[in-house]
C-alpha positions as CSV (number, residue, x, y, z in Angstrom):
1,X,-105.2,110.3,82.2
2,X,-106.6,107.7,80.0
3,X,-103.5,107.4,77.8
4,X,-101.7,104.6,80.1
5,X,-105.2,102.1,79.3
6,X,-105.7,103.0,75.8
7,X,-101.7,102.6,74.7
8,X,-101.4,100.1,71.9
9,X,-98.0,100.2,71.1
10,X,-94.8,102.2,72.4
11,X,-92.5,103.7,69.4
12,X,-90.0,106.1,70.0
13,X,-91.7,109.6,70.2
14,X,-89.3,113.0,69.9
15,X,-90.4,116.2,71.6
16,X,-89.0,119.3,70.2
17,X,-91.0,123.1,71.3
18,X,-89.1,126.5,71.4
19,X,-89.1,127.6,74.4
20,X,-90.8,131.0,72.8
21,X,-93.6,129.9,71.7
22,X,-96.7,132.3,72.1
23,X,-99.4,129.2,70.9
24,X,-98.6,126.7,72.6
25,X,-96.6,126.9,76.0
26,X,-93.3,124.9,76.4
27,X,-95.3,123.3,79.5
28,X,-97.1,121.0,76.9
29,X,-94.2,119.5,76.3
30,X,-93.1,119.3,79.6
31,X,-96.9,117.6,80.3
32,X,-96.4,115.4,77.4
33,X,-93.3,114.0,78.9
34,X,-94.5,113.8,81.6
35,X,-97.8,111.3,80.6
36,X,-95.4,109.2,78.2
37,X,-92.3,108.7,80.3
38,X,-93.8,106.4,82.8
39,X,-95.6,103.9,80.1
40,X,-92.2,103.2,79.2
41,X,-92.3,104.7,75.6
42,X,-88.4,105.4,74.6
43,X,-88.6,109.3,74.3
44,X,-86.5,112.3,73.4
45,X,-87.2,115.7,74.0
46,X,-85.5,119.2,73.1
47,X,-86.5,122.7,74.5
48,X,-84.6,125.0,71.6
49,X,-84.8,128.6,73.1
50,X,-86.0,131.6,70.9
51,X,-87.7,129.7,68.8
52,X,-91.7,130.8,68.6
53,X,-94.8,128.5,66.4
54,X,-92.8,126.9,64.2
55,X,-89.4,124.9,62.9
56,X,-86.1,126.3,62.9
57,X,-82.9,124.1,61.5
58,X,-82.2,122.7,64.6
59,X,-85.6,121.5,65.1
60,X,-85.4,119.9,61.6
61,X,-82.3,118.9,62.3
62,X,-83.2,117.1,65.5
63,X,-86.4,115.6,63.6
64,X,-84.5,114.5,60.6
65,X,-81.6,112.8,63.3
66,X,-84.1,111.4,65.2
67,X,-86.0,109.6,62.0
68,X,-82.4,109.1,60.6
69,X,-81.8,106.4,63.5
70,X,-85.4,104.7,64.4
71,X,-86.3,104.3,60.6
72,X,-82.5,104.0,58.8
């Protein structure tokens, strides 16, 4: 709730969760989505089903892409 008064700056921010993760629920990133869309922040997000706590190859592969194009 606080997060639209304290914003400093707005860089691209990637969301990637399996959709099977027993930690932390795939709503987080829904509710994370959900706070930064509106302040405008350029955002990507990926739900990769099956995947639990962790990184699979796509997840990588959509973190490496995603780096890839908003750092060269």
């Amino acid at each position: 709730s606080r997060l639209a008064d304290e914003i400093k700056s707005k860089p691209p921010v990637c969301l990637i969760h399996g959709d099977a993760d027993p930690v932390v629920p795939v709503a987080a990133l829904r509710a994370a989505a959900t706070a930064i869309e509106p302040l405008g922040v350029p955002l990507e997000q990926h739900v990769i089903r099956g995947v639990q706590h962790g990184i699979d190859p796509v997840g990588a592969d959509l973190g490496a892409k995603f780096l890839t194009k908003h750092l060269g």
